[in-house]
DSSP file (Angstrom, degrees, kcal/mol; ACC not computed):
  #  RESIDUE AA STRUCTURE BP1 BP2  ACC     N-H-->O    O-->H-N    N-H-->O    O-->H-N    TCO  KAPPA ALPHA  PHI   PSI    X-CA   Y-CA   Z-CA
    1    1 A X              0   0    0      0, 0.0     5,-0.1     0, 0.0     3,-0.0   0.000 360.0 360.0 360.0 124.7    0.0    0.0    0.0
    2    2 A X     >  -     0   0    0      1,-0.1     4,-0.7     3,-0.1     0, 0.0  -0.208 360.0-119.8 -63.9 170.0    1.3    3.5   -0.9
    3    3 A X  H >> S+     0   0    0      1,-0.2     4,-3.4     2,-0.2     3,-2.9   0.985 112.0  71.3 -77.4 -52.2    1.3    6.1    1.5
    4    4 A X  H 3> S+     0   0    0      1,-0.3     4,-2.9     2,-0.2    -1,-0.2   0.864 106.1  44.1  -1.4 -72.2   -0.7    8.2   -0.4
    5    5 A X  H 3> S+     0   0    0      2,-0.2     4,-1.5     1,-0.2    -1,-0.3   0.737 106.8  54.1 -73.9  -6.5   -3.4    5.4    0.7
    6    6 A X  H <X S+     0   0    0     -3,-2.9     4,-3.8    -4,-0.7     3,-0.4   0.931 106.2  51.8 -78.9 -49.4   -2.7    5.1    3.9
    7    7 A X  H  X S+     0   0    0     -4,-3.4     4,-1.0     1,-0.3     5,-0.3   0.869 116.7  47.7 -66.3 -27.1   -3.1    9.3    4.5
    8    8 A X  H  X S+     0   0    0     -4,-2.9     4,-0.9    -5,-0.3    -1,-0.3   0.844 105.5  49.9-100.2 -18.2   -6.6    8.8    2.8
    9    9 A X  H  X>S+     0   0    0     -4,-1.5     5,-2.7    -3,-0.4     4,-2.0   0.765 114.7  50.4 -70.6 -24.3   -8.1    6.0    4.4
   10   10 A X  H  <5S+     0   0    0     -4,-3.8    -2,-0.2     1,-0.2    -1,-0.2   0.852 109.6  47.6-114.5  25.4   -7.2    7.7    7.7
   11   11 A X  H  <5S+     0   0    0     -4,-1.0    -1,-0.2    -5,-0.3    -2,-0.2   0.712 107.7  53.0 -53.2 -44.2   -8.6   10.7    6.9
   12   12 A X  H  <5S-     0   0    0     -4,-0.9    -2,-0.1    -5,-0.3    -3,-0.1   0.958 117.7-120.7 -61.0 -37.6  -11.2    9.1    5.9
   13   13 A X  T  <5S+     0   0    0     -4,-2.0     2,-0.2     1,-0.2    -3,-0.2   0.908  70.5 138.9  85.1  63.6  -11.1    7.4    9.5
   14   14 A X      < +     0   0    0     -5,-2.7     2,-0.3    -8,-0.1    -1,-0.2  -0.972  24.7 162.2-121.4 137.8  -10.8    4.1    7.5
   15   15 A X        -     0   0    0     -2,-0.2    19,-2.5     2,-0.0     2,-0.3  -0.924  15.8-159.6-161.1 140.8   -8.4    0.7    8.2
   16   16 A X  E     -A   33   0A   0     -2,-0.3     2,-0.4    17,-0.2    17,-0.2  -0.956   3.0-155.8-132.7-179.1   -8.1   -2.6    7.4
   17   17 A X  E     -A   32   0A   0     15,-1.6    15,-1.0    -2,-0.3     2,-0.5  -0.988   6.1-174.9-143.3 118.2   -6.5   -5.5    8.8
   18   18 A X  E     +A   31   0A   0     -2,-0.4     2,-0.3    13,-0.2    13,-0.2  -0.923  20.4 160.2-136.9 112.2   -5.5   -8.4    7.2
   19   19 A X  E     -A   30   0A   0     11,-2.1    11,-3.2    -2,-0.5     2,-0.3  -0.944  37.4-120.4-136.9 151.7   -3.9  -11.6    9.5
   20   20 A X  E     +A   29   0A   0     -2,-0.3     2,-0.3     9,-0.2     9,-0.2  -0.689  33.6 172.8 -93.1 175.3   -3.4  -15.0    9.3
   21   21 A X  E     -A   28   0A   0      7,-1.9     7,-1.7    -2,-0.3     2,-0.7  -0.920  31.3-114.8-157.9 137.9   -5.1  -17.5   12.0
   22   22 A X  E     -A   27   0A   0     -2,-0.3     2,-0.6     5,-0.2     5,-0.2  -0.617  27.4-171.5 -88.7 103.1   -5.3  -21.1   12.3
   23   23 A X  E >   -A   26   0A   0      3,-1.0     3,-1.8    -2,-0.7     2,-0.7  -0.872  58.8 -51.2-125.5 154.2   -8.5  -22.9   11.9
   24   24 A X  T 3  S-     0   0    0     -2,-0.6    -2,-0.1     1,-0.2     0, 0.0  -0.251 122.2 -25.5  48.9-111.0   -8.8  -26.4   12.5
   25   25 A X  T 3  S+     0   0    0     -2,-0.7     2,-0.2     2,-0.0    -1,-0.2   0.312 122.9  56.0-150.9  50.8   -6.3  -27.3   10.6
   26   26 A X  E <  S-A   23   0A   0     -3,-1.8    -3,-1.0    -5,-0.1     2,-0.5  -0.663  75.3-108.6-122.6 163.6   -5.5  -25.1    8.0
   27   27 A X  E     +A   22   0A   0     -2,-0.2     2,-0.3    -5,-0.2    -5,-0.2  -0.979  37.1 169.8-132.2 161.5   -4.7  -21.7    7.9
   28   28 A X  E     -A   21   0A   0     -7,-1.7    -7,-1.9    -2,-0.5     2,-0.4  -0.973  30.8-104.9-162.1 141.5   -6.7  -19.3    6.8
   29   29 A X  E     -AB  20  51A   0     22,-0.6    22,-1.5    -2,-0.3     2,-0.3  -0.678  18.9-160.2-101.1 131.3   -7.0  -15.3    6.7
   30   30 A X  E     -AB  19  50A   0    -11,-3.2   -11,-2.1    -2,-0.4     2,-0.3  -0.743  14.8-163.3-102.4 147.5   -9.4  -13.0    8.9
   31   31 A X  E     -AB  18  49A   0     18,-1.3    18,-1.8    -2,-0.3     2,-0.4  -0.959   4.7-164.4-124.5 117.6  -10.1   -9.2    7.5
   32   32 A X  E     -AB  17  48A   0    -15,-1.0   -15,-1.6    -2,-0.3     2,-0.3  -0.953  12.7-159.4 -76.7 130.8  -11.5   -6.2    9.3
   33   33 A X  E     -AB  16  47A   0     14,-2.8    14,-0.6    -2,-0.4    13,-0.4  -0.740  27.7-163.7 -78.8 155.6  -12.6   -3.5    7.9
   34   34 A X        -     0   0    0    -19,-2.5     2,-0.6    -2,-0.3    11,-0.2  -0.747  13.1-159.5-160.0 126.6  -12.5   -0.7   10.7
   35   35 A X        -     0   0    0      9,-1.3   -21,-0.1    -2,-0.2     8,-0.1  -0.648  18.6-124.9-119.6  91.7  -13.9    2.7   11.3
   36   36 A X        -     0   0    0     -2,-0.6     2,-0.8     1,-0.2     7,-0.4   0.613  17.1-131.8  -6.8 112.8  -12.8    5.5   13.6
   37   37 A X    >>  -     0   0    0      5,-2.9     4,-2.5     1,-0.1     3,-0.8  -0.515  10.9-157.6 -35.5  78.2  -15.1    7.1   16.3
   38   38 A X  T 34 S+     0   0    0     -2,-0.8    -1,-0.1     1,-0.2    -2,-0.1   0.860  89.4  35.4 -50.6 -22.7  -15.0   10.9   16.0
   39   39 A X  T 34 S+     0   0    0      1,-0.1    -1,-0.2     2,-0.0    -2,-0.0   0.747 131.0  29.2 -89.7 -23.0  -16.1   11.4   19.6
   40   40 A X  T <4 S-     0   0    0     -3,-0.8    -2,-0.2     2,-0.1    -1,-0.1   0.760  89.1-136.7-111.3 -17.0  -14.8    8.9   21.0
   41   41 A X     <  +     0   0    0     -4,-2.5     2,-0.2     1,-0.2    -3,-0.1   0.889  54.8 144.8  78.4  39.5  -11.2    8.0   19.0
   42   42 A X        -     0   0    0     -5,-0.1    -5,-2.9    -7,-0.1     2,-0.3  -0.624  55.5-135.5 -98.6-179.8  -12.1    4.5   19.2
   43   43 A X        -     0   0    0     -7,-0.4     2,-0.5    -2,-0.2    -8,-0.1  -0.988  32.9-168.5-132.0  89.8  -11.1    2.2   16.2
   44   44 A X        -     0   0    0     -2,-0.3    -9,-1.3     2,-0.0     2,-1.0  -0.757  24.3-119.5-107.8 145.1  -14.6   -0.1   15.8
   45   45 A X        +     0   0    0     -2,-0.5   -11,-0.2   -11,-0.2     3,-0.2  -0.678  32.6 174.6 -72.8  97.7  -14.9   -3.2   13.5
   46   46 A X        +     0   0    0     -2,-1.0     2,-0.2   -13,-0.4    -1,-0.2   0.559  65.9  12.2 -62.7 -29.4  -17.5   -2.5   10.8
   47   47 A X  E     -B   33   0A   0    -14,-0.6   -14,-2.8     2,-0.0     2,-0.3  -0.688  57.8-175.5-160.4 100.5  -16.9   -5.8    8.9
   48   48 A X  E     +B   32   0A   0    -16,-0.2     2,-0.3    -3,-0.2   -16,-0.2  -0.829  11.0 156.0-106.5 155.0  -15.3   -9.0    9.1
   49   49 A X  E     -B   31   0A   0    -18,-1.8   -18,-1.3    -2,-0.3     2,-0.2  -0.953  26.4-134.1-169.6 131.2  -14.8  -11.8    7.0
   50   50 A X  E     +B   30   0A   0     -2,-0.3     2,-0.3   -20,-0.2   -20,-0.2  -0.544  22.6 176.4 -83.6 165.8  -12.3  -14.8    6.5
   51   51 A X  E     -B   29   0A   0    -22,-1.5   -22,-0.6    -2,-0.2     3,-0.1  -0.750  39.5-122.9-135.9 174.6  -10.6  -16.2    3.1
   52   52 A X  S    S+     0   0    0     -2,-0.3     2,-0.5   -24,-0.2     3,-0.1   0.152 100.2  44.4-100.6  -1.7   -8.2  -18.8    2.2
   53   53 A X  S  > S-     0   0    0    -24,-0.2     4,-1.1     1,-0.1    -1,-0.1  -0.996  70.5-139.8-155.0 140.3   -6.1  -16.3    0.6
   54   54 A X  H >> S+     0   0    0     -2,-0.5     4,-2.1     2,-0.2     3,-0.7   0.958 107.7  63.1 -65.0 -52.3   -4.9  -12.6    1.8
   55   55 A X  H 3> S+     0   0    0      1,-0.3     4,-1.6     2,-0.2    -1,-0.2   0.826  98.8  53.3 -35.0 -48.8   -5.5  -11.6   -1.9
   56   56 A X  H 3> S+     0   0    0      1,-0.3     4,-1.8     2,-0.2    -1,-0.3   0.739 108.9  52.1 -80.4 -28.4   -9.0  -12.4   -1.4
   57   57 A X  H <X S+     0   0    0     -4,-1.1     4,-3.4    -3,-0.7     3,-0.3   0.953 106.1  45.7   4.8-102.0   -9.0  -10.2    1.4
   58   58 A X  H  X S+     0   0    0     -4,-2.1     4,-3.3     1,-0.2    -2,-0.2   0.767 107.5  57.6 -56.5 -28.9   -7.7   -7.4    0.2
   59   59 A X  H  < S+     0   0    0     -4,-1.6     4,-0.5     2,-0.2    -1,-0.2   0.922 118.5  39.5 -76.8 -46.0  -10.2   -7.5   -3.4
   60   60 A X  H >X S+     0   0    0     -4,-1.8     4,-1.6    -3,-0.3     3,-0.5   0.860 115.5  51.8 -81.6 -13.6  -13.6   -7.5   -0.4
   61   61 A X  H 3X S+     0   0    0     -4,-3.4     4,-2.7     1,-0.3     5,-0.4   0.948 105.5  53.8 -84.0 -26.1  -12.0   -5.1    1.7
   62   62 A X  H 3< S+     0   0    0     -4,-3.3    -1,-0.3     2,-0.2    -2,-0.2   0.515 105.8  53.3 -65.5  -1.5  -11.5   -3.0   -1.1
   63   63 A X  H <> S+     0   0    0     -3,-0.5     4,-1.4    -4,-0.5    -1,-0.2   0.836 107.4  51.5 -42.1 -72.0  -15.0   -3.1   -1.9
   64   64 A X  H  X S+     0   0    0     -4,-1.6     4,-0.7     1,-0.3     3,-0.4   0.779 105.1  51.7 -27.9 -55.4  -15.8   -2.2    1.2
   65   65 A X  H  X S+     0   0    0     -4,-2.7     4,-0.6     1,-0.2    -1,-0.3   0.782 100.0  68.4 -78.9 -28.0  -13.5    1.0    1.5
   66   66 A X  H >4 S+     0   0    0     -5,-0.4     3,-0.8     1,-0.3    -1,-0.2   0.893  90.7  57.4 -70.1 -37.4  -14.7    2.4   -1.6
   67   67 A X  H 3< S+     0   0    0     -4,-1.4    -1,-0.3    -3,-0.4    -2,-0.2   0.929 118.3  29.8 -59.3 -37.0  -17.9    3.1   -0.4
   68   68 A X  H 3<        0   0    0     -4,-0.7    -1,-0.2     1,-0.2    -2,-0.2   0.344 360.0 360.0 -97.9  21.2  -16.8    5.2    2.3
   69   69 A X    <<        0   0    0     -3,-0.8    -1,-0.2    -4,-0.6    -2,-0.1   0.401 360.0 360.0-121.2 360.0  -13.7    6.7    0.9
């Protein structure tokens, strides 16, 4: 990710979050989208969703951001 997109998703008071985690017995990638509180400056999860793949990840969370961006 350029910086460029990082300063406008958090302007936007946008983030996502892209990790792996072990289920069962596979591993497998969890996503949050997450979106700022102005009053309070908390960081709240708006969306989550697993994959098999980071890629696939990044393709819904960028769905996601677009609306709000």
């Amino acid at each position: 990710m350029e910086q460029v997109d990082i300063d406008t998703l958090l302007r936007a008071g946008l983030w996502v979050s892209v990790s792996p985690i072990m289920s069962g017995e596979e591993w497998v990638w969890t996503c949050s989208v997450y979106k700022k509180n102005n009053k309070t400056e908390a960081w709240v999860t708006k969306s989550r969703k697993i994959f098999k793949t980071p890629g696939k990840c990044y393709e819904w969370a960028l769905k996601r951001l677009l609306k709000h961006v």
